[in-house]
C-alpha positions as CSV (number, residue, x, y, z in Angstrom):
1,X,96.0,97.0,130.3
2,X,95.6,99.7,133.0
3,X,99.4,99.5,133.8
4,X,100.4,99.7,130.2
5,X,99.1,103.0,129.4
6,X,99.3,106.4,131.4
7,X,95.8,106.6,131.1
8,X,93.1,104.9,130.7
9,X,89.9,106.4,129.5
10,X,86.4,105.0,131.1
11,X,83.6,108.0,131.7
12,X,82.3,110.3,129.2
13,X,83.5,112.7,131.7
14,X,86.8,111.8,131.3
15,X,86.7,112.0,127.2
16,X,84.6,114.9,127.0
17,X,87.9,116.6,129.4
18,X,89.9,115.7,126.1
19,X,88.2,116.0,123.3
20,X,85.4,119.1,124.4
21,X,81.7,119.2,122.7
22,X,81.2,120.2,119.4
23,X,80.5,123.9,118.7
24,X,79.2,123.8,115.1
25,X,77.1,120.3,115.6
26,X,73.8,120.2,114.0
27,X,71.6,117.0,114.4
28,X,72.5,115.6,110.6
29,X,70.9,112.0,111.3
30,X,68.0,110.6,109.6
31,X,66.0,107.6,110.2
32,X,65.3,107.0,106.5
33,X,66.8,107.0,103.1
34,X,65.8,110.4,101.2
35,X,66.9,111.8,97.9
36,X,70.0,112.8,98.9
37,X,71.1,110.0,100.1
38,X,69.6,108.2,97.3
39,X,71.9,110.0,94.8
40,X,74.7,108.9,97.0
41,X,73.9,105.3,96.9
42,X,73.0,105.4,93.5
43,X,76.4,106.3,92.9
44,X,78.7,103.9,95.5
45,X,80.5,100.8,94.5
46,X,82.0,100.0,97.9
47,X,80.4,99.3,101.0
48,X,81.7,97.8,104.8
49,X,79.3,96.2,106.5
50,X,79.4,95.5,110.4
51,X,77.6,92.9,112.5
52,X,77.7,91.3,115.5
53,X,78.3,87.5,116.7
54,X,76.8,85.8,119.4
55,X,80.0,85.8,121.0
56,X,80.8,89.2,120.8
57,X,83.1,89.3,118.7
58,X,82.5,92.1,115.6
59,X,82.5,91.5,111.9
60,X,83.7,93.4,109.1
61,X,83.1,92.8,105.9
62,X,83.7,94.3,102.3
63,X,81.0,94.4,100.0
64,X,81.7,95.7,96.3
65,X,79.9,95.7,92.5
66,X,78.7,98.0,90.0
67,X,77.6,101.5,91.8
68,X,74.3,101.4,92.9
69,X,73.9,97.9,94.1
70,X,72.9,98.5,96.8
71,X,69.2,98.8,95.9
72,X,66.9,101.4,97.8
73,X,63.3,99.8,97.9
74,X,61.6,102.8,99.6
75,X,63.0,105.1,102.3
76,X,63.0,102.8,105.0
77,X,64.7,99.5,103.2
78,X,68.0,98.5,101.4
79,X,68.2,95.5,99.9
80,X,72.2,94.4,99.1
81,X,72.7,90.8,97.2
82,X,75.5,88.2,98.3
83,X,78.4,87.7,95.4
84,X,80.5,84.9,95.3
85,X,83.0,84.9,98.2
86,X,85.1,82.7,100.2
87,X,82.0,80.9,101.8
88,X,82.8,81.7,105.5
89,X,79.5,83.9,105.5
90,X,80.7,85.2,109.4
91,X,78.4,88.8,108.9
92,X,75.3,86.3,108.0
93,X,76.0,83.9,110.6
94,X,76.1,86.8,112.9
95,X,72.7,88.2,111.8
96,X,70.4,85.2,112.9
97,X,71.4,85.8,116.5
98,X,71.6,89.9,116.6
99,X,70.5,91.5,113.9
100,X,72.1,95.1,113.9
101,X,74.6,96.1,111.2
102,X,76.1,99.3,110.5
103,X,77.4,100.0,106.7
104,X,79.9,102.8,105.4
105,X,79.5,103.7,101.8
106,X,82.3,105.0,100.2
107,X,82.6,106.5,96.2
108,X,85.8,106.7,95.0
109,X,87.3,109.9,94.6
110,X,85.1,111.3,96.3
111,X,85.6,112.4,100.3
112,X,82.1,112.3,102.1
113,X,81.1,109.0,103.4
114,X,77.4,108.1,104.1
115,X,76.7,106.0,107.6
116,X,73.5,103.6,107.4
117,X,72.7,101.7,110.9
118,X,69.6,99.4,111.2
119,X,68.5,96.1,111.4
120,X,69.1,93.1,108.6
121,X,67.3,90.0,107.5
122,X,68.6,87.8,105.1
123,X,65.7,86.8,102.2
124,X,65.4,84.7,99.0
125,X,62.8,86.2,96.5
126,X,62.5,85.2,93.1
127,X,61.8,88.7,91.5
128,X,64.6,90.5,93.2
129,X,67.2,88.1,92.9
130,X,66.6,88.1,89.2
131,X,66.3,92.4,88.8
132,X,70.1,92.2,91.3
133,X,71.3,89.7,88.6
134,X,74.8,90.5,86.6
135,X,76.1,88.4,83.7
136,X,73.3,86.2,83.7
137,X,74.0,85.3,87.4
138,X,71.4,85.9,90.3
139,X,72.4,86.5,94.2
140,X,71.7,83.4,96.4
141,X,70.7,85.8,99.1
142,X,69.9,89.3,99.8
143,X,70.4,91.0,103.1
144,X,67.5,93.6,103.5
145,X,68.6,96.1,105.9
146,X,65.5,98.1,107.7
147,X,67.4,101.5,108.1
148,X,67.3,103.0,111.6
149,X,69.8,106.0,111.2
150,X,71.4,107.6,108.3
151,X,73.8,110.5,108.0
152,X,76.5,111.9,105.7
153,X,80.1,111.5,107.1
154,X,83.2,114.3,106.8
155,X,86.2,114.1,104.5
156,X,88.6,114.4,107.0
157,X,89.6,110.9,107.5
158,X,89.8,110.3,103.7
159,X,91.9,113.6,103.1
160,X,94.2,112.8,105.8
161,X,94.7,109.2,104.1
162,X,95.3,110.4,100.5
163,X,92.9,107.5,99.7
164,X,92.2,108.7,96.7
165,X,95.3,110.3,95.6
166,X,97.4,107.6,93.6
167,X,100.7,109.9,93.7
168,X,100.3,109.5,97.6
169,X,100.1,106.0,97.7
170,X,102.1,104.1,99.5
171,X,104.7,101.4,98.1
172,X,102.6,98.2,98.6
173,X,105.8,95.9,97.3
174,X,106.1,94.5,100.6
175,X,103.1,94.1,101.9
176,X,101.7,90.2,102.4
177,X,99.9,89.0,100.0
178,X,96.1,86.6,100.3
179,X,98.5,83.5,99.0
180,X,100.8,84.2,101.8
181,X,98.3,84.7,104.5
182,X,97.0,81.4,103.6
183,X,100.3,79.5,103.8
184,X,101.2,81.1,107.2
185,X,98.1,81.0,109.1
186,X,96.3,78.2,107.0
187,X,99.5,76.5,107.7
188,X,99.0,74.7,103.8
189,X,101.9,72.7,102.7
190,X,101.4,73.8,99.1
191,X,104.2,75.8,97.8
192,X,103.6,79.7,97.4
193,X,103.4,80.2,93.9
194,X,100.8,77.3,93.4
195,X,98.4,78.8,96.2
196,X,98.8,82.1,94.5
197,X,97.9,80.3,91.2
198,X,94.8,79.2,93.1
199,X,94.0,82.6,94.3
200,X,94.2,84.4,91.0
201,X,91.9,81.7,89.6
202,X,89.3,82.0,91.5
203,X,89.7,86.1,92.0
204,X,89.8,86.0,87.7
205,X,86.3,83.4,87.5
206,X,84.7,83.1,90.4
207,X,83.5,87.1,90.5
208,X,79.6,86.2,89.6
């Protein structure tokens, strides 16, 4: 990589040359959940979560449902259920061998992001599977995440990206879709519009 590149970056020395301290920084971190930021998780639909593998290698995972799934048991804990999904449970895997996660939450139409760090356990309890239940259907597990550090992100990044401005979307006619991931790199012999047949069937009843 070094001979790639003109430079390459490996001291805080170095980035701080580049990109200089912050003038107007005050220290915005928390190490719980408060009102504030209960009203913002009251009101999210859409969280990423990140984790950690034994190998190294990082996770990333989308997490979505009605806003304010995310449940806040008291100031210190967040409790956050497991949907139906394609079963490879990577972020869960990673969590029985290090146990730090990060998690963005993001409201849409809306420009601030909230930042939750901490550490996660993944439980089975009978009451709280049932209050996290939608149509009828429970949570086989819940990731309770023991929050560490919590603070309220800029807009920037989502202003720049028009995320939430449809009329500055961009044309997504040719961009892959899951069916032809799958034939690709799962290297399936089925024909494309059956494995998208698939998909849409369990996208349409495999939600909850």
């Amino acid at each position: 990589m070094n001979n790639r590149f003109d430079e390459v970056i490996t001291s805080r020395e170095q980035l701080r040359d580049i990109i200089p301290e912050p003038t107007f920084a005050p220290d915005k971190k928390i190490d719980h959940i408060d009102d504030l930021f209960q009203r913002f998780i009251a009101a999210c639909p859409f969280i990423v979560l990140s984790s950690r593998g034994s190998d190294d290698k990082v996770a990333m995972s989308p997490r979505g449902d009605p806003a304010g799934f995310v449940m806040v048991l008291d100031e210190k804990t967040l409790a956050i259920p497991n949907r139906l999904g394609n079963q490879r449970i990577d972020s869960y895997e990673n969590l029985l061998s290090d146990p730090a996660v990060g998690l963005i939450f993001l409201i849409p139409g809306y420009g601030y992001t909230l930042r939750v760090t901490g550490k996660a356990t993944l439980v089975r309890d009978a009451a709280l599977q049932a209050d996290m239940a939608i149509r009828g259907k429970q949570p086989d597990l819940i990731m309770i995440v023991s929050v560490e550090e919590a603070f309220m992100h800029c807009a920037k990044s989502i202003t720049r990206s028009s995320l939430w401005r449809p009329d500055a979307w961009p044309d997504t006619s040719d961009v892959p879709t899951l069916a032809e991931s799958l034939k690709s790199h799962g290297k399936l012999p089925e024909r494309l519009n059956d494995i998208q047949a698939l998909v849409n069937e369990d996208h349409d009843n495999s939600l909850y």
